[in-house]
C-alpha positions in Angstrom: 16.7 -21.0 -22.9 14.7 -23.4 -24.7 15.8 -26.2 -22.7 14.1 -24.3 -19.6 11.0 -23.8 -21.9 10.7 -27.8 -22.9 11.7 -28.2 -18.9 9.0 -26.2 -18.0 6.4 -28.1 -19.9 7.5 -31.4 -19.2 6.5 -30.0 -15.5 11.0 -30.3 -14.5 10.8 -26.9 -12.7 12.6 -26.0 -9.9 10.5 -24.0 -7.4 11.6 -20.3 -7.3 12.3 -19.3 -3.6 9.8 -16.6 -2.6 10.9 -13.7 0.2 9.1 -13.9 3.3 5.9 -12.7 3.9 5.8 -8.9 5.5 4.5 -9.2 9.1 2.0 -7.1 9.8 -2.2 -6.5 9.6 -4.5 -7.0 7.1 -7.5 -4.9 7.2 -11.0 -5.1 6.1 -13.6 -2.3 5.7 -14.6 -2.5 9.6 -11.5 -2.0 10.5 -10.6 0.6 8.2 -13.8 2.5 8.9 -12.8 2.4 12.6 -9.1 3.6 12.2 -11.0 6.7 9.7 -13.0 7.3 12.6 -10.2 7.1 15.6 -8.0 9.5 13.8 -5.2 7.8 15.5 -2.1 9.5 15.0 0.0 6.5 15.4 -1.3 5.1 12.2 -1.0 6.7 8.8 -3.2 5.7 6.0 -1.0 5.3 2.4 -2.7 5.6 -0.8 -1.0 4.3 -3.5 -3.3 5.4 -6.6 -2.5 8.2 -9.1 -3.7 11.8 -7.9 -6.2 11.6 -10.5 -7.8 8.6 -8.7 -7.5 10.0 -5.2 -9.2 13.7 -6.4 -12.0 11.2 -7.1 -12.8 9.6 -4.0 -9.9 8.8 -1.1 -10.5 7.5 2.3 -10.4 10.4 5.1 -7.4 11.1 6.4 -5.0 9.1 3.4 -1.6 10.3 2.3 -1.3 10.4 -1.4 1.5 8.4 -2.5 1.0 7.1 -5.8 3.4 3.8 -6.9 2.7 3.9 -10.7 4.5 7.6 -10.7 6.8 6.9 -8.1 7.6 3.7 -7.1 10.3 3.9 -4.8 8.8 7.0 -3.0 9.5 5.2 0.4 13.3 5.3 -0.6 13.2 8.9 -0.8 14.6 10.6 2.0 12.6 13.3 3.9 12.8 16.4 2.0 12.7 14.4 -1.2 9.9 12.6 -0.1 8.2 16.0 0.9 9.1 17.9 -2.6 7.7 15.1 -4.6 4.1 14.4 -2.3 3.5 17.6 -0.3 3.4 15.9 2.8 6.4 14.7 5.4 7.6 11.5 5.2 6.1 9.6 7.9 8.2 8.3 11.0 8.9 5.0 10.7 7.7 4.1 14.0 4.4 4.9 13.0 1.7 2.1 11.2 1.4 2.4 7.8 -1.5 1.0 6.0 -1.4 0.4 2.3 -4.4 0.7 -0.3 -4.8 1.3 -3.8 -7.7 0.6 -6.2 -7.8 -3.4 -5.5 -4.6 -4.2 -3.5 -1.8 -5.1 -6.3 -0.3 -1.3 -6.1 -0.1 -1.8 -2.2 1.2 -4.3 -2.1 4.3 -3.4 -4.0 4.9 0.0 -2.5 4.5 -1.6 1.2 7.6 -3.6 0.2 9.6 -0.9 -0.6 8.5 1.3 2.5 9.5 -2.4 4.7 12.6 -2.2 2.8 13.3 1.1 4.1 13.2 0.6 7.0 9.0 0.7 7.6 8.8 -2.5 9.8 5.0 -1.6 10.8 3.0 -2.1 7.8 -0.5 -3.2 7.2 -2.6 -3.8 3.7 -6.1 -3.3 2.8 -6.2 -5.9 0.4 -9.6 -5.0 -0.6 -8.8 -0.9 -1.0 -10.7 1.7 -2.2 -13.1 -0.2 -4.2 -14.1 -2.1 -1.1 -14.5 1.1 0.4 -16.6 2.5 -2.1 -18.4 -1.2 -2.7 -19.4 -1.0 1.5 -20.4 2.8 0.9 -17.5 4.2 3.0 -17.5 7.2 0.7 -20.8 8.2 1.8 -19.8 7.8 5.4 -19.9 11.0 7.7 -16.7 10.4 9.4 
């Protein structure tokens, strides 16, 4: 272990191979305010904070699925998934888009829905508080 350490310092790392990136969108608040607006049922808008975060403010139309609490909810299977969220688990032919507070949250929980078998996903890297920042929660929409 320490030899790894001293390594590490002395800058004889190996580089850690990283998984591919997850194909898919990345959204920004134009885009998000136009999917809102759309209310296309192809596309299913996944929000990843606590409930006590979404009561607060959500985007219209999101799915509360909080990672913190449940971090493998995507793994779930359909009445599972249902039981624990109160919604049904959406098809995976549809587009998922993932949000949080500031994107980490997201990001995490779209690689467990991919994993399962979600090969649409998208991210709103800049989430809700890019949707708050642009006013989106003051939108009529």
């Amino acid at each position: 272990m320490w030899k790894a350490i001293v390594d590490s310092w002395n800058g004889n790392h190996q580089a850690v191979p990283q998984s591919a990136p997850i194909p898919g969108n990345t959204y920004d608040f134009d885009d998000m305010k136009a999917l809102v607006a759309k209310h296309d049922p192809s596309v299913v808008l996944v929000d990843n904070r606590e409930p006590s975060e979404y009561e607060v403010v959500h985007i219209p139309g999101s799915i509360n699925i909080p990672y913190k609490s449940h971090p493998n909810g995507f793994a779930l299977d359909g009445n599972a998934f249902q039981a624990t969220f109160g919604v049904p688990k959406p098809d995976p032919k549809k587009e998922l888009v993932f949000f949080c507070a500031s994107g980490f949250r997201a990001g995490k929980s779209r690689e467990v829905a991919y994993e399962n078998g979600y090969k649409n996903t998208s991210i709103y890297p800049g989430s809700t508080n890019d949707w708050v920042s642009n006013g989106g929660d003051k939108l009529n929409l």
